[in-house]
Every structure is written in C-alpha cells, then in structure tokens.
N, C-alpha and C positions, 0 to 999 in steps of 0.2 A: 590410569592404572586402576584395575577394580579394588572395591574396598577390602575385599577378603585377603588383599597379600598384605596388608596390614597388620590381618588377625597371629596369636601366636599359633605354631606349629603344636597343635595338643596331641597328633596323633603319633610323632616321633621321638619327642622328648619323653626320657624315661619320669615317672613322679616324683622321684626323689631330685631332680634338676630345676625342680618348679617349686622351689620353698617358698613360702607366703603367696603361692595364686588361693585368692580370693573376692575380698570385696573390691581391691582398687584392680585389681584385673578385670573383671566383670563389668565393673563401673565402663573403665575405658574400651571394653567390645562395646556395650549398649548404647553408649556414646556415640561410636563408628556406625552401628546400624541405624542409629537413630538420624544420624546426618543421612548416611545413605537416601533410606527413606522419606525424609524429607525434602534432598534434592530430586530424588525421582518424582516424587507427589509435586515438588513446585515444576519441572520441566511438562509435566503432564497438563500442571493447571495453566501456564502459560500456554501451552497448543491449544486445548478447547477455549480458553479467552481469544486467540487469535480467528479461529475459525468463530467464534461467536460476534466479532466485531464484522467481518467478512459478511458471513450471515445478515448481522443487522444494514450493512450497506445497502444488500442486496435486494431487503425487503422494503426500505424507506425508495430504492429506484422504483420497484414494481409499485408503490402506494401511489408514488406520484405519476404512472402512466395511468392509476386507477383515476385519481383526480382530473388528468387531462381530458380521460373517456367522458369523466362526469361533464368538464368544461363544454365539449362538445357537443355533446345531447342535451344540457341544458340551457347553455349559453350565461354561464356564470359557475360560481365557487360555492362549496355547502358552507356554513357556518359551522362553528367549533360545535362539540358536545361537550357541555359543562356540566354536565350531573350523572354522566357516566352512563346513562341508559342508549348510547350508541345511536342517538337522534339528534338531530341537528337543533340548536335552540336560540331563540330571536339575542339579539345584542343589547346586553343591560344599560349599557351609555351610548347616547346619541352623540357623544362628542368622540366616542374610538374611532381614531383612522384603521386600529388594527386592530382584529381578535384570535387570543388566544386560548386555546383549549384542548378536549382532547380527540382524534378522529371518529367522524359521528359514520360507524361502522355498517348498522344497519341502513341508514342512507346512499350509502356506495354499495350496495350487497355485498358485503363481507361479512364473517363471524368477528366475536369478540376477541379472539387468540391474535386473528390477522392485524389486530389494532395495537397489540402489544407486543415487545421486543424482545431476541431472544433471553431479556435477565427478566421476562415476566411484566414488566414494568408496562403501564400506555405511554404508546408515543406521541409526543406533545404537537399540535397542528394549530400552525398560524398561518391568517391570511389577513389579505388587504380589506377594509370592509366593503367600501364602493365595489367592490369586485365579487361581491355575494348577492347584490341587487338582481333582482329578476329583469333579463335582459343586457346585464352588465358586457354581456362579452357575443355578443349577437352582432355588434361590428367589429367584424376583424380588422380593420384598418385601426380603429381609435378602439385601444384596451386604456381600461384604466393605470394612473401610473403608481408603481407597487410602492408600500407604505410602512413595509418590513427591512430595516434597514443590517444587513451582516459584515461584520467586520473581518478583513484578516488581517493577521496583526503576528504576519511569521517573522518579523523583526521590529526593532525600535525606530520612528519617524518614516516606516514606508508602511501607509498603512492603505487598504484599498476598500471601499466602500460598493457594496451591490445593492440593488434596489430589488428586491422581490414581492414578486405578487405573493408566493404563499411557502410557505418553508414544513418539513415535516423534520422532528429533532429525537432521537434516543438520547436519552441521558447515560450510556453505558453500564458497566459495570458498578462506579461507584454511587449511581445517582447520582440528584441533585446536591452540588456544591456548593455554601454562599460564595459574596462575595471575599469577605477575610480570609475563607482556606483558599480558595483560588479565584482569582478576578476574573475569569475567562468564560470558568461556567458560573460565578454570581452572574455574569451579564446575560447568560444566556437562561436563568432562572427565576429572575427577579419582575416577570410580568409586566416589562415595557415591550416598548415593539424594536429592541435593538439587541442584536444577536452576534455570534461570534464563531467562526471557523475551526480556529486552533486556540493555542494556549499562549501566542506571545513570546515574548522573550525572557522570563525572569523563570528560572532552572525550577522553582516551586510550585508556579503555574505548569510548566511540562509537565513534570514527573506525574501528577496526577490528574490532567485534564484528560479526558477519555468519550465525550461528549462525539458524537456523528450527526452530521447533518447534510440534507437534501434540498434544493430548493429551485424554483424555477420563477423566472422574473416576467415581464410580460410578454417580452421576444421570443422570449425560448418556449411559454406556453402557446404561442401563437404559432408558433414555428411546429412544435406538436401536435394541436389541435390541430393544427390543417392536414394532418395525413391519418391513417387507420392505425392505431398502436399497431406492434408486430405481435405476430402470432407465434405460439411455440413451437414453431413447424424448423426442421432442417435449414439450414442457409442454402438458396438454391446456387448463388453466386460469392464466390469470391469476397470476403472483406479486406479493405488494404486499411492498415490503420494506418493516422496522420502520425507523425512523430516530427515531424519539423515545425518551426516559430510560424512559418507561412501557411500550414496546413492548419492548423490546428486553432489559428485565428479565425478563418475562415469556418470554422463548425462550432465557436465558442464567442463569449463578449467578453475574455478576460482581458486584463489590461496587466501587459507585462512589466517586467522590474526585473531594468539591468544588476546585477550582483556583484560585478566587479569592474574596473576602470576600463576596463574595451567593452562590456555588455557582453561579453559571450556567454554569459550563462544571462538567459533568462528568465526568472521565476513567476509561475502563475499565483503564489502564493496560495494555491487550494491543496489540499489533500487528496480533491477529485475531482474529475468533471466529464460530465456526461459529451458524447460525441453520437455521429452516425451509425448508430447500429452498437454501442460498447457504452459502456462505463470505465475511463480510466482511476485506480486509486493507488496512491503512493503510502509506503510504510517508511518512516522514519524520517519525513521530512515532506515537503511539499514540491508538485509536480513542477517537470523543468526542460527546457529545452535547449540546446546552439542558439545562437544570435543568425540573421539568414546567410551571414557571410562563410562560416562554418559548419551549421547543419549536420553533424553529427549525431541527432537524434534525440530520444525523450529520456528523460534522467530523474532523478530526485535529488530537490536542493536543499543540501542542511550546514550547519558551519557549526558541526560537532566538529572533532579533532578528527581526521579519517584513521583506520590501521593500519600505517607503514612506517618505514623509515624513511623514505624519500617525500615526504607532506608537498614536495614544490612541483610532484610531475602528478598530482592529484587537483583538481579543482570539484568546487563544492555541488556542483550539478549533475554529478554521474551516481550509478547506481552502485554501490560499496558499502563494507565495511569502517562502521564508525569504529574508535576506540575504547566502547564504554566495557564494564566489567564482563555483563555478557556479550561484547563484542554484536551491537545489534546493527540489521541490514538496513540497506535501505534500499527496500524492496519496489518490487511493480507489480499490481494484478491489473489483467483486463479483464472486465466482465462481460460478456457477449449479451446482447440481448436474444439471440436464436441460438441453439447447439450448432457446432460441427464437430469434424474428426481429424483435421491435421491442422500443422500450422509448418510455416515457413519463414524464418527470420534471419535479420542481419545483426550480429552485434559489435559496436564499431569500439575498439582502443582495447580489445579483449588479448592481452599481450602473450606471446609464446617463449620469447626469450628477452632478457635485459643485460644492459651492460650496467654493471653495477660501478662504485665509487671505490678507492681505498677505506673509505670511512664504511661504509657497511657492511666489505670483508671484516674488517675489525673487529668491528660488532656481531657479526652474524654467522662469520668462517673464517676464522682468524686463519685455519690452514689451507683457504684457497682450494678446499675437496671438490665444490662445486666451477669450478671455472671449466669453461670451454677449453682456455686456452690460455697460454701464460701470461699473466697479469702484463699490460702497458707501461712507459715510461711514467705515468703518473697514477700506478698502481689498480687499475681497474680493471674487471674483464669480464667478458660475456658468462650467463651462466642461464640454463634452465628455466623459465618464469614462467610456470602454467597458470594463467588465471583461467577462473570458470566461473560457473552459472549453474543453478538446479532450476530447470525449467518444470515442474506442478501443474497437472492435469486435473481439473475438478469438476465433479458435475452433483451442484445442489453442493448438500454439506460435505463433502467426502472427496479424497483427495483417491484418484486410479489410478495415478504411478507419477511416476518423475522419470526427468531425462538428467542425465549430465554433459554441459556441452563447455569443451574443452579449447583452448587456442590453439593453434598448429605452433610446433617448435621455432615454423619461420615468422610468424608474425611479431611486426614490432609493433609499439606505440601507436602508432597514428593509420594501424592496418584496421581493416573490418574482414569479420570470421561470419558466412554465408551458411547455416543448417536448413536442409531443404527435408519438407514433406516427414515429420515429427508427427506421431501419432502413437495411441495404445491400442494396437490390433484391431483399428476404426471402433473403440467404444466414442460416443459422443462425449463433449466435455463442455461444460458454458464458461468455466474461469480458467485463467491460465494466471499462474504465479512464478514470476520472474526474481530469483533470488541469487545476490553474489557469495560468490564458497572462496574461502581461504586459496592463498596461491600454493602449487606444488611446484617437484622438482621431478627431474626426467623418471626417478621413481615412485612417484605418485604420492611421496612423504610432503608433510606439510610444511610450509617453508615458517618459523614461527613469526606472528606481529606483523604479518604481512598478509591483508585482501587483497580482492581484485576490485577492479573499478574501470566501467565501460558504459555504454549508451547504448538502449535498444533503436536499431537505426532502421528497419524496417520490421515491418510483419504483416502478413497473409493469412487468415484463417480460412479455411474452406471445408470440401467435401470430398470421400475419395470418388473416384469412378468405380473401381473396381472392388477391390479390398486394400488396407490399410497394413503393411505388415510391420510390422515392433522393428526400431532399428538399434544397434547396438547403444550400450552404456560405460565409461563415456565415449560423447561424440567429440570429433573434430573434427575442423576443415580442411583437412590436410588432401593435398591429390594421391 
C-alpha cells in the first residue's frame, strides 16, 4: 500500500474537525515520509551493491585471463606490486612459498583504475613464488605446484581445500575484516598464504562477509594457457551450458559433497566457477547440482529455511526463495565470455498446478476459493500454482530488459517447462540473471509465503540468423 493512504485527508475535512493538528500530527507525516524515504534510498542502495558485486566478478575473470596472456608469453607469473607504483617488485623473503600484494598494473598493460574494484579499493593479487621464476612455466607438462591454499567452508566438518597457483581477491564493500568481526575475511586478510571462499557457518560471519574471489590452480592455468583467450567478437556457434554433476566435472576440479542421505543434491561449495566459454555465479548460497541418477540440473544450495508451507517438497539445492525478512533469492547468473542474442532453456520442477493438504487450506484458504475442485476424502485439492522466474538480460553494467517465464497450468512437480529462442529484439547481452518470483494463482495475484523452486536444466545461448523479435511477457510453456 503506498505511504500517502496513511496520510490524513487535509483537503476534505473541514478545519474546525482537526482540533489540535499540529506538532504530533506533523511529527507522525515526517515520520512516514521519512521511512518512505528511507526504504526507497535502502532498495536503491541494495540494486547498485548488487550490480557492483556482479561487476567486481566480472573484472577479477577478465584480470585473470589478463595473467594467463602474461603466463603464456612469458612463461611464468609477475610478482605482487608492494609499493603501489603498478610495477612488479623482487620478493623480500627468501623463505615465501607465497607473495602477496597488490596487481603490478603497468606490467600487464593496464591503467591504475583496471587494478582497482568497483568500491575504488586495489585488488589484492597472490601467487605461488616458484611460479614467478624466469622460466617457471616454459614446461607445460611439470607446472609448478600452487602454494596458495583456499578454503570453503559452506558448512561445519565438510571443508574442501584448493591448491592455487595465483588468486586475485576484492575485499567488497565493507573492506578488510579482522579476524574477531569475522573469521572468514580475518583469514583472507591476515597476510599468510591461506585464503577463504565464503563465510562459513556461524550466521555472524554470513551476514557480513562480502569478500569475491578468483583464482586458478595449476591445471586450470595450463588448461588456458594452451589456447588464445577469446576475443570480444559475437559467438559464431552455439553455447550449451553443462548443468549436470557429469558435465560439469568434466570442465571443472571441484570435488563434490553429497548434502543429504541419497546425495541427490550435490554441493560444489563455491559461489562460482569458471567453465567453457561462461562464468557460472550463485547468489545466496553456493553452486549445486542432481546426484547423476537424477540430473535435474544446476541449482543453488543453502539450508536457510526456504518460503513455503510445504518445507518437505522443497530440498536445499534448487533455485528459490529463502525465508529471510527480505525474502532473499537464490539466484543464478552466467557470464558469457563472448556476447550473443538469444537464449533457449529448460527449467525443470517449475510447477503449474498443486494439490495442496487440508492443513494449508486452513492456513491459507480457509474457504477453499482457490480449489479446482472439491476438496477429497482427506480434505485436499488441486488449486492454481504458478511458479516463475525473471529471466535479466545484461550487457557490461546495465540490465536491457527481463523476461517472465511462467509454468503451464498442466505442469506438475517433477515436469520440466521448455522457453525456446528468448531475446531483446537481438540487442547483445554478455550476462544472463536467473531469478525465482513468488508463486501466483490463475490470476496472476500472489499466493502469500509461498516461492518457487526449480533447477536450470538446460540452456543454449546463441546468435539469431535473421533478426531476434521480443516474445511476449510473461511466458509459458503451454501448447
């Protein structure tokens, strides 16, 4: 409801009906405005933090294709820049396995801006030392083995260890953290060679770890050095992104972590990870798959409370709606490393209709309005269940439109919803942002405390042939 039906009616009440309007009347408009204002000023400053975290992704992937170019025409790592002049500078201790500092800019040809993130800050660059040696990486068979150790630590006693040759770190919005406000960025500040992904499990380290990092080990540098970075040119073919546990192993060295007593959900524990030709990044929890027996696609896994009333047809690896106050997603971007213009995807469990329980009519429709059809011997019955999706078209900083992609009436649970050839009138776009929307009813009203929750199960980005034409909003799969 907007704030102004709050306000009193000044222009139809006569004056003599408003005895004592003054200071406490006044008080409580300036009040209301003053909220108002304030939630619009925090909504705004939440979007550009988003897009600035987005952003900083985007330019830690591009530094490190710039290091790979260096790898390859040099045959070794620059060392850190410790005195800011954007030059690379010999290593103070002969006993560092690792040096950290900050990216020596003018030695890669870049300016000074490209080395800093978008809160203005330089971005912190660590590498292995042996791996700076003239010559170091001149055999590509025997790289040296990386001495930068990062941790994830997206819950308690599953903790996974990566060995990187060289890491590039934003410290975010709030800067560097000790260790006492938060253990997650103390570790990743405290000038050893051991590093950290996320924030762990203790709800203190969450709420304010904001820290992004990039990194590539000595496989994944070797794996890029041997081809030509891509160019900013059009994708001439077809991208199929992986989204299955078998796909996705095979373009990656994560080591997965079953999450529940069958392992159907399996966790990468990262926030992101680079593939052929994309950047995958997860918002609200870290990136996640099917087990291979089920293969229902790529998800985000968190074990926040999700947004329903039925918690038991929900599991923690799909892409939804959590429970928290703003109701936060858990979202998917890809970042392309080339533009195109359309995409084509599948999204699997994206429901059309449900049969609900006696217990949630109770709760939710005590008078049965929404029922298909008259409640069962044990009180349940089908009703309306549109989950959806706002699919986010972006190219660089800036968002070109959204789509809304809707379940067909007939889809149940365990159906998959097919959106073919999704574009904005062929503008190019390099990110695509994958976000779940509150569930609706056959007219399009919000069903209250209730997300959606589904799996991206395939996707195609490409090029049009001809031209690209806008397809309606929202979509469904319906014939």
């Amino acid at each position: 409801m907007p704030f102004f039906k709050f306000l009193p009616n000044l222009a139809f009440v006569p004056r003599r009906a408003q005895p004592g309007w003054g200071l406490i009347e006044m008080a409580a408009v300036l009040a209301i405005l003053g909220f108002a204002t304030w939630a619009t000023l925090s909504a705004l400053g939440t979007s550009d933090q988003g897009k600035a975290r987005i952003q900083a992704q985007s330019q830690i992937d591009e530094l490190l294709e710039r290091l790979t170019t260096f790898a390859w025409a040099e045959d070794r790592l620059p060392t850190p820049d410790r005195n800011g002049n954007g030059l690379e500078d010999p290593p103070t201790n002969s006993s560092d396995n690792a040096l950290e500092g900050g990216l020596p800019w003018i030695t890669l040809g870049l300016s000074k801006a490209d080395a800093r993130d978008p809160w203005g800050r330089p971005l912190v660059y660590a590498v292995t030392r042996s791996a700076t040696v003239i010559g170091a990486l001149a055999d590509r068979q025997s790289w040296p083995e990386g001495k930068l150790t990062i941790t994830s630590t997206k819950t308690a006693g599953t903790e996974q260890k990566i060995a990187a040759l060289t890491l590039l770190l934003s410290r975010g919005q709030n800067g560097a953290l000790t260790a006492s406000t938060n253990g997650a960025e103390g570790e990743n500040s405290n000038g050893d060679a051991f590093y950290t992904l996320e924030a762990g499990r203790r709800n203190g380290d969450r709420a304010s770890f904001d820290d992004l990092l990039g990194y590539r080990t000595a496989g994944t540098l070797a794996v890029a050095a041997g081809r030509t970075p891509p160019l900013p040119t059009m994708g001439n073919s077809p991208l199929e992104l992986p989204t299955t546990l078998a796909a996705l192993s095979a373009q990656t060295d994560v080591t997965w972590i079953g999450r529940d007593l069958e392992g159907a959900v399996q966790d990468s524990g990262q926030t992101s990870l680079t593939i052929e030709g994309a950047r995958l990044i997860a918002e609200g929890g870290t990136l996640a798959v099917d087990s291979t027996s089920m293969n229902r696609g790529l998800g985000v896994y968190s074990d926040a409370a999700p947004l329903t009333d039925s918690p038991a047809l929900v599991d923690g690896g799909e892409l939804g709606l959590d429970a928290t106050e703003s109701e936060s997603p858990r979202a998917l971007s890809i970042l392309f490393h080339r533009p195109y213009e359309r995409v084509s995807l599948t999204l699997s469990g994206l429901e059309g209709r449900r049969q609900v329980d006696a217990a949630w009519l109770r709760s939710n429709d005590p008078t049965k309005k929404r029922c298909l059809a008259p409640p069962n011997h044990v009180g349940s019955c089908p009703i309306h269940w549109r989950e959806g999706a706002r699919l986010e078209f972006w190219d660089e900083n800036k968002v070109m439109g959204t789509l809304e992609l809707r379940g067909c009436p007939s889809k149940s649970l365990d159906s998959s919803s097919r959106f073919t050839n999704l574009s904005q009138n062929g503008q190019v776009f390099t990110l695509l942002r994958l976000v779940p929307l509150p569930v609706v009813d056959q007219s399009n009203r919000v069903i209250p405390g209730e997300g959606s929750f589904f799996r991206l199960g395939s996707l195609t980005a490409s090029t049009c042939e001809d031209s690209c034409p806008e397809p309606p909003s929202p979509l469904t799969d319906c014939p």
